[in-house]
PyMOL CGO cylinders between C-alpha atoms (Angstrom):
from pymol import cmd
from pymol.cgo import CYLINDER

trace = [
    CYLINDER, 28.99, 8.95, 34.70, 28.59, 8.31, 30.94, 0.3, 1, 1, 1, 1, 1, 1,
    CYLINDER, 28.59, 8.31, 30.94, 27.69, 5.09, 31.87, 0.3, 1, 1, 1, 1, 1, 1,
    CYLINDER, 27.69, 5.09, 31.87, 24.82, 5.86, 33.49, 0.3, 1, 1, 1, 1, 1, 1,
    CYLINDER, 24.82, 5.86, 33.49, 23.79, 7.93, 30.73, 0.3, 1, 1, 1, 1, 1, 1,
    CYLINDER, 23.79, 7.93, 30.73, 23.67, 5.17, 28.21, 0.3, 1, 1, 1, 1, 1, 1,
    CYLINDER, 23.67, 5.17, 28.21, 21.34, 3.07, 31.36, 0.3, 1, 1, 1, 1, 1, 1,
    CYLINDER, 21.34, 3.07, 31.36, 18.93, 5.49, 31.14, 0.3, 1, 1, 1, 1, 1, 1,
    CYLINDER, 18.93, 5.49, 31.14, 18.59, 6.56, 27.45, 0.3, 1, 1, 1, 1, 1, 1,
    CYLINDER, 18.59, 6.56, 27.45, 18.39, 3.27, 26.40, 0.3, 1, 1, 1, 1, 1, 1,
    CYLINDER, 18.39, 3.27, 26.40, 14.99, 1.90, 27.59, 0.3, 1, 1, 1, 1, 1, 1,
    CYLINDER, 14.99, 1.90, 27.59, 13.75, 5.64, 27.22, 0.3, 1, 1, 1, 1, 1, 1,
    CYLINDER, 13.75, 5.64, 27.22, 14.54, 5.44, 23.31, 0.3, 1, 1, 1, 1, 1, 1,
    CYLINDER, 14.54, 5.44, 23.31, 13.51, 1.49, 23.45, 0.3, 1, 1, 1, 1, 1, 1,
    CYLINDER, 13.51, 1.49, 23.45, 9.99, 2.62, 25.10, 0.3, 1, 1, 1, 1, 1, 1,
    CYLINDER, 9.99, 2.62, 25.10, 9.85, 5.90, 22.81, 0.3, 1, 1, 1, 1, 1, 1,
    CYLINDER, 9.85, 5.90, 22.81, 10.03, 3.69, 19.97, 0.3, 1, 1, 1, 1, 1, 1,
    CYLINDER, 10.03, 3.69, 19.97, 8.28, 0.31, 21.23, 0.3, 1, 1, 1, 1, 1, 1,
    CYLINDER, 8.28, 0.31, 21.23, 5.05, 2.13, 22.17, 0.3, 1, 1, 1, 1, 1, 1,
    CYLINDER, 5.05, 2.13, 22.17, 3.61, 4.01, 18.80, 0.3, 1, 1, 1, 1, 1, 1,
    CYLINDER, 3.61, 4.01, 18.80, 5.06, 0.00, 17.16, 0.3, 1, 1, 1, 1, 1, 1,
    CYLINDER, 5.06, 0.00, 17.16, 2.66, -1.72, 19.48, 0.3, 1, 1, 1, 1, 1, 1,
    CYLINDER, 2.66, -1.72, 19.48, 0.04, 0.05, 19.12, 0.3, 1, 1, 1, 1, 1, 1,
    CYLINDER, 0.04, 0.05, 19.12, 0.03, -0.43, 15.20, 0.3, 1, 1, 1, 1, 1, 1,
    CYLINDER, 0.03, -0.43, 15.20, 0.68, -4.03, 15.40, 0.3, 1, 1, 1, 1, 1, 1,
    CYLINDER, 0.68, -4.03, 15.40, -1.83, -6.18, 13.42, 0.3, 1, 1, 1, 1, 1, 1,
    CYLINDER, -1.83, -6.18, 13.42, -3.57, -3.19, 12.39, 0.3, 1, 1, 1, 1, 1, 1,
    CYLINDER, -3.57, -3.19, 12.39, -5.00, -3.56, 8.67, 0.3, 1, 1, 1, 1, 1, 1,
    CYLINDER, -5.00, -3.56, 8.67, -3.97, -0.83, 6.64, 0.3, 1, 1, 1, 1, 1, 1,
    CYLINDER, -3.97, -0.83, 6.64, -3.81, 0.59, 2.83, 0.3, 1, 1, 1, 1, 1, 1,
    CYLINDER, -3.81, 0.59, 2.83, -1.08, 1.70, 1.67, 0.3, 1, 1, 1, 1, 1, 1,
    CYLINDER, -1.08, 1.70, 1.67, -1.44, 4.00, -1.46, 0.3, 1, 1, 1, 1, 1, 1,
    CYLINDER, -1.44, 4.00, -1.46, 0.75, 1.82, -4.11, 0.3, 1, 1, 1, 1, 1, 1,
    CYLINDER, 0.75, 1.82, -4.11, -0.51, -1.76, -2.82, 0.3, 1, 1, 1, 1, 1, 1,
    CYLINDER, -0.51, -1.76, -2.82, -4.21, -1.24, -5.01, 0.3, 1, 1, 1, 1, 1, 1,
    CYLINDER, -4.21, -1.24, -5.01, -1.68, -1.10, -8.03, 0.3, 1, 1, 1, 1, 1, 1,
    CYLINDER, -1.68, -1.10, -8.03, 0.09, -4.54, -7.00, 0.3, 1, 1, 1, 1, 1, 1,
    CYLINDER, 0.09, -4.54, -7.00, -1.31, -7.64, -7.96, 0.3, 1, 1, 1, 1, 1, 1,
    CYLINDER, -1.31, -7.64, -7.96, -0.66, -10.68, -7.20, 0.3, 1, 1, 1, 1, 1, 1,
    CYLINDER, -0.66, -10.68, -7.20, -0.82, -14.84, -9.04, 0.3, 1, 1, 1, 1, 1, 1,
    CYLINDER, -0.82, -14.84, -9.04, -1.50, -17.79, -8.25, 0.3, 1, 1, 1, 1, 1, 1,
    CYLINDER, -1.50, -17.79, -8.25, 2.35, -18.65, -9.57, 0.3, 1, 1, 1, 1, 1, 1,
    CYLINDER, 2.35, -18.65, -9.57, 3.27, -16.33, -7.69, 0.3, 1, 1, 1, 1, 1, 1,
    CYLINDER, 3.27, -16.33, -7.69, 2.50, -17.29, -4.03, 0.3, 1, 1, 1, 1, 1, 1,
    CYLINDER, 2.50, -17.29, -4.03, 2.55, -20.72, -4.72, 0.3, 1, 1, 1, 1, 1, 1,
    CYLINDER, 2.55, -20.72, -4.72, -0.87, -21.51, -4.14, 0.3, 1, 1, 1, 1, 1, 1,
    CYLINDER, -0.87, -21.51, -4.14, -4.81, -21.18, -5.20, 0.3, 1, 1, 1, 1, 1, 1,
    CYLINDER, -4.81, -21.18, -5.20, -6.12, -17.76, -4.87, 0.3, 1, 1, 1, 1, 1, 1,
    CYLINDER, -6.12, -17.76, -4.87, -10.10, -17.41, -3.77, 0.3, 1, 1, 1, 1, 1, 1,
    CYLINDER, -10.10, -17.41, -3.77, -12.83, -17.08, -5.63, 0.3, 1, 1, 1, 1, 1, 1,
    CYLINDER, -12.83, -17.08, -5.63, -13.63, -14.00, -3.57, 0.3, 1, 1, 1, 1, 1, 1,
    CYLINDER, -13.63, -14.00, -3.57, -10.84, -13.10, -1.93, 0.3, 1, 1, 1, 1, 1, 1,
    CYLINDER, -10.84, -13.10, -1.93, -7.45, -14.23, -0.59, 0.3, 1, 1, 1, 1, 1, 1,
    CYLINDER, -7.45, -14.23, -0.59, -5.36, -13.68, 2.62, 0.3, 1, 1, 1, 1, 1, 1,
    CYLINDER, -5.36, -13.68, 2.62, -1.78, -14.38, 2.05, 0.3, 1, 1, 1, 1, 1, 1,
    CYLINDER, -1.78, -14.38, 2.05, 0.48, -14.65, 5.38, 0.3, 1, 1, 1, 1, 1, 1,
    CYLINDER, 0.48, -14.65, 5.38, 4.18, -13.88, 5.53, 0.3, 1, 1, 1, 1, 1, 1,
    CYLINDER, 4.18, -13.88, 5.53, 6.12, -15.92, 7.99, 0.3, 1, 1, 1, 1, 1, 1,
    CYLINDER, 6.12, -15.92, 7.99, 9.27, -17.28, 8.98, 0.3, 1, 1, 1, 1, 1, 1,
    CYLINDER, 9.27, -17.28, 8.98, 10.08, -20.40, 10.50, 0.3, 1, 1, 1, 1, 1, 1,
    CYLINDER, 10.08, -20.40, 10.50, 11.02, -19.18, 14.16, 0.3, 1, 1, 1, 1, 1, 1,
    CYLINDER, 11.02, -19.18, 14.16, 8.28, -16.44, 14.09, 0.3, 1, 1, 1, 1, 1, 1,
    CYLINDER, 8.28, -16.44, 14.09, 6.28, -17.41, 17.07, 0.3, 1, 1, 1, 1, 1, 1,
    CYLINDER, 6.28, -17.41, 17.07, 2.91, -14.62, 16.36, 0.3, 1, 1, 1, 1, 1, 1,
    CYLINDER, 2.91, -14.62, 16.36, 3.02, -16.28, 12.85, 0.3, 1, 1, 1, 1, 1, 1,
    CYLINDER, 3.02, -16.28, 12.85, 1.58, -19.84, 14.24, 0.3, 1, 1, 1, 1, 1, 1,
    CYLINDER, 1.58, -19.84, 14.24, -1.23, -17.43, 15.89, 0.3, 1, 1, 1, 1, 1, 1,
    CYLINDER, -1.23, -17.43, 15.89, -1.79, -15.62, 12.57, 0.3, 1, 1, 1, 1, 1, 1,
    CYLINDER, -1.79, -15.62, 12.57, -2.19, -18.89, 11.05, 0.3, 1, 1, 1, 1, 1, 1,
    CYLINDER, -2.19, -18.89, 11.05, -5.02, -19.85, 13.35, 0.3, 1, 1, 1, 1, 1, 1,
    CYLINDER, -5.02, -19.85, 13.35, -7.12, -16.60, 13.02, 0.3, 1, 1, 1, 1, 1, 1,
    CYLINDER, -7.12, -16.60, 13.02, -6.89, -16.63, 9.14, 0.3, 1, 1, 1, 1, 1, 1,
    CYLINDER, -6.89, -16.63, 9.14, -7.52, -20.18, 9.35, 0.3, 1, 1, 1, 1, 1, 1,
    CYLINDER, -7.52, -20.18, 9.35, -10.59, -19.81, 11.15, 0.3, 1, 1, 1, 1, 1, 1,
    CYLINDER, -10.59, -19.81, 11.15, -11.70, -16.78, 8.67, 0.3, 1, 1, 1, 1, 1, 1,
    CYLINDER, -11.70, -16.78, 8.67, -11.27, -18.46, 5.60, 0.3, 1, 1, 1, 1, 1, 1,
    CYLINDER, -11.27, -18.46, 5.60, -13.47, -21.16, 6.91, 0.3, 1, 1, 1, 1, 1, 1,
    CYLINDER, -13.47, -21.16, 6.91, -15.85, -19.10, 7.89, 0.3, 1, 1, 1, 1, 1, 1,
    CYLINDER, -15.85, -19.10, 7.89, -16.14, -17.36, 4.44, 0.3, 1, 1, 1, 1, 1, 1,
    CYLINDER, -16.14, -17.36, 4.44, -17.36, -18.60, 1.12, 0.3, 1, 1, 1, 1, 1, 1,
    CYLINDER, -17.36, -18.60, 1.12, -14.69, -17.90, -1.82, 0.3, 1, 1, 1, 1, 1, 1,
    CYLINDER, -14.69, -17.90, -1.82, -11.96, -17.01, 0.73, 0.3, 1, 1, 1, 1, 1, 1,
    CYLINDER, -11.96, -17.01, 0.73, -8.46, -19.01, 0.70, 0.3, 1, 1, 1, 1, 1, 1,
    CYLINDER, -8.46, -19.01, 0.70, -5.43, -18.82, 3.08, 0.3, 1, 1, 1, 1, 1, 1,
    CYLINDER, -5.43, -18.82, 3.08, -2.23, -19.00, 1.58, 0.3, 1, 1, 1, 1, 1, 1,
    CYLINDER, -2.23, -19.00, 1.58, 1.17, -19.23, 3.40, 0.3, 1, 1, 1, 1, 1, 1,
    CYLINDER, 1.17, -19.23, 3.40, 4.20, -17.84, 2.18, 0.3, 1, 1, 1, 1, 1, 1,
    CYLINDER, 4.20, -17.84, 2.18, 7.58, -18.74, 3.38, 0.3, 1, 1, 1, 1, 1, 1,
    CYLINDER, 7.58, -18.74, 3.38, 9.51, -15.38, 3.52, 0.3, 1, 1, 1, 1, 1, 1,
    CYLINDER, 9.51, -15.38, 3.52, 12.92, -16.57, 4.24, 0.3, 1, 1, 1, 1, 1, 1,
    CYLINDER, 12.92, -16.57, 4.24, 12.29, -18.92, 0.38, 0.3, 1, 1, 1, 1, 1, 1,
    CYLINDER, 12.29, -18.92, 0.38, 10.69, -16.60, -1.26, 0.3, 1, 1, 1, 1, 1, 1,
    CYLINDER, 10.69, -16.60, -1.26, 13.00, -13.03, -0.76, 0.3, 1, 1, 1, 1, 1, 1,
    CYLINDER, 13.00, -13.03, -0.76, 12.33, -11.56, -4.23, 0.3, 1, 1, 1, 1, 1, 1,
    CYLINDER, 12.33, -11.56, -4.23, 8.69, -11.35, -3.60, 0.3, 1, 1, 1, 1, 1, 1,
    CYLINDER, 8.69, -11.35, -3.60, 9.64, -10.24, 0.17, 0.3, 1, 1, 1, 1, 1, 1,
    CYLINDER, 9.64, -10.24, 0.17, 11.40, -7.35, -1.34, 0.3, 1, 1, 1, 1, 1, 1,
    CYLINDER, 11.40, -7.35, -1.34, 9.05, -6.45, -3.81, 0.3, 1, 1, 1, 1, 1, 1,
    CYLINDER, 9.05, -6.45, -3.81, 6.17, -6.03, -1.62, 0.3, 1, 1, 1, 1, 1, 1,
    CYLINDER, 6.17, -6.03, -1.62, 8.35, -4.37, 1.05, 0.3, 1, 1, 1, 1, 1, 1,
    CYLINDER, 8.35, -4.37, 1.05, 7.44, -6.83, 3.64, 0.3, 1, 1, 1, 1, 1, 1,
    CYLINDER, 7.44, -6.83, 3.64, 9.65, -5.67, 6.67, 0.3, 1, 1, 1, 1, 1, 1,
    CYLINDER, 9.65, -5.67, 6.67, 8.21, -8.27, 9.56, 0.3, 1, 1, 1, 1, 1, 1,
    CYLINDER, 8.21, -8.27, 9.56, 6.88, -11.88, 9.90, 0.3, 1, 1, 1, 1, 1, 1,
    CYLINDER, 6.88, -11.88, 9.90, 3.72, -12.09, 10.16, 0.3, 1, 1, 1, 1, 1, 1,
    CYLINDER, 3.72, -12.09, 10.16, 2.73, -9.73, 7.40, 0.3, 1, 1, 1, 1, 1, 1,
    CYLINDER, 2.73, -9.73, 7.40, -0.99, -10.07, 6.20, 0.3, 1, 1, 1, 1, 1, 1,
    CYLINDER, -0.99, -10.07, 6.20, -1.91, -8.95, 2.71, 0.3, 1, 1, 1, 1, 1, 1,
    CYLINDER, -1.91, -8.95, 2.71, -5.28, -9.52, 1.70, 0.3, 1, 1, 1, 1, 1, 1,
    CYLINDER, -5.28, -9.52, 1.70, -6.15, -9.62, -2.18, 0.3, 1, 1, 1, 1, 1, 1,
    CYLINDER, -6.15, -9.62, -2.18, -9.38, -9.05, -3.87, 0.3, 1, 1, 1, 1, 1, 1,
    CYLINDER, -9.38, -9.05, -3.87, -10.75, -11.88, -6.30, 0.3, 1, 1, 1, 1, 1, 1,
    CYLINDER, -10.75, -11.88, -6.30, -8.55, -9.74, -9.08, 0.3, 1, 1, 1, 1, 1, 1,
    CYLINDER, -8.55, -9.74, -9.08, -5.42, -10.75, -6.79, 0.3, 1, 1, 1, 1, 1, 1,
    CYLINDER, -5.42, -10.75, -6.79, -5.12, -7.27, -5.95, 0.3, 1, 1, 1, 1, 1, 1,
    CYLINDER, -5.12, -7.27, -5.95, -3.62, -6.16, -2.50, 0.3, 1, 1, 1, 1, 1, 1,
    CYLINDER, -3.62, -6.16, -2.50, -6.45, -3.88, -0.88, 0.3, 1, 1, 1, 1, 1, 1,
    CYLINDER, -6.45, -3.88, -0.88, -5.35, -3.99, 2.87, 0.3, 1, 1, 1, 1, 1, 1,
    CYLINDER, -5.35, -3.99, 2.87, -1.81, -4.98, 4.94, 0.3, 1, 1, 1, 1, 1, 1,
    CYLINDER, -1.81, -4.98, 4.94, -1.14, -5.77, 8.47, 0.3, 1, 1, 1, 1, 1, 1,
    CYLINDER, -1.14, -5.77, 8.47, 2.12, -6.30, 10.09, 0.3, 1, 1, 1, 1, 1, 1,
    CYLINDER, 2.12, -6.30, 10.09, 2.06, -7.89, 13.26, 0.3, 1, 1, 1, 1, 1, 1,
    CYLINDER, 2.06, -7.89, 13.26, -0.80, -10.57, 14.93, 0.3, 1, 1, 1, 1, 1, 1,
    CYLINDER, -0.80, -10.57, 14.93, -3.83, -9.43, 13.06, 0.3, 1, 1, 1, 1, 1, 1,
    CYLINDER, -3.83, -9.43, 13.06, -7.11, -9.67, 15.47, 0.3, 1, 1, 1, 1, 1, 1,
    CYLINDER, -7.11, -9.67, 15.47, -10.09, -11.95, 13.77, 0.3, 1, 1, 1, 1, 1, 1,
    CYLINDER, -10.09, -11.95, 13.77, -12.34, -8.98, 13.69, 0.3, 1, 1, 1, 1, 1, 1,
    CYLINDER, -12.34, -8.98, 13.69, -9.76, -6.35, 11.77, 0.3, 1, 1, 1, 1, 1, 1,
    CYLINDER, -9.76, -6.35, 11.77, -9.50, -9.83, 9.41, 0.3, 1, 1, 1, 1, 1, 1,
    CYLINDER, -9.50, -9.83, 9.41, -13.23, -10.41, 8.87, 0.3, 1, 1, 1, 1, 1, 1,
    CYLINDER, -13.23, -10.41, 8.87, -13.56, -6.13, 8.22, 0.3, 1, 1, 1, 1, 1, 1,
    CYLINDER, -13.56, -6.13, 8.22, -10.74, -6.36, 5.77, 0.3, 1, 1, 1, 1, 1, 1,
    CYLINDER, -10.74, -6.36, 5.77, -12.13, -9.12, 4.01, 0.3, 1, 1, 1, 1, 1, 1,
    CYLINDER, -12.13, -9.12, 4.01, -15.49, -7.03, 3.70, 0.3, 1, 1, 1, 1, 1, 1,
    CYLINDER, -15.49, -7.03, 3.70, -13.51, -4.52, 1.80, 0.3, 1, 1, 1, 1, 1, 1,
    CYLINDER, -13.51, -4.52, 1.80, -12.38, -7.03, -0.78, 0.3, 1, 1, 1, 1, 1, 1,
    CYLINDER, -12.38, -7.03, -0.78, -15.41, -9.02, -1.18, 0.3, 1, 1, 1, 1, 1, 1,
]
cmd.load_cgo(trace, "trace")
């Protein structure tokens, strides 16, 4: 009898828990102490944009982080004074922890300061990107 139990409170909880996570995934966002964080060149290990910057989280198995890769990609192309810069998470754990980046892919996009103005967790869509970026620009 418990057993039976446990088969049906366990998808519940998983589908309780899954469904508000989905629908949040590779939504931009601000988060009230990210406009104080900013953010070098040294720091992520690459150039930062004249304009702005989008910085990617990932992890080498991360399978949504080779499709985040794409879209911000594409977007920095697009855009004058924008840069894409990758940042291994798994090498790079103090600045993981500092910026309380919980999931690969995590999107942070900077202003030309190198300040964090809008996060995503998750596989960002092109158009939240290209929005975001308007903010920082």
């Amino acid at each position: 009898m418990a057993g039976r139990a446990v088969w049906v409170a366990a998808p519940a909880a998983a589908t309780a828990f899954g469904l508000p996570q989905a629908g949040r995934d590779g939504r931009t966002r601000v988060r009230t102490r990210d406009g104080a964080v900013r953010l070098s060149a040294a720091e992520l290990g690459g150039a930062l944009g004249e304009r702005a910057t989008l910085v990617q989280f990932s992890s080498a198995f991360c399978q949504p982080c080779r499709a985040t890769r794409r879209v911000l990609a594409e977007v920095a192309g697009m855009v004058d004074g924008v840069a894409h810069v990758e940042v291994d998470a798994e090498a790079r754990l103090e600045l993981v922890r500092r910026l309380e980046v919980l999931r690969t892919p995590t999107v942070l996009v900077l202003d030309a300061d190198g300040r964090v103005v809008r996060r995503a967790a998750g596989l960002p869509r092109k158009a939240d990107v290209i929005a975001a970026l308007g903010e920082a620009v």
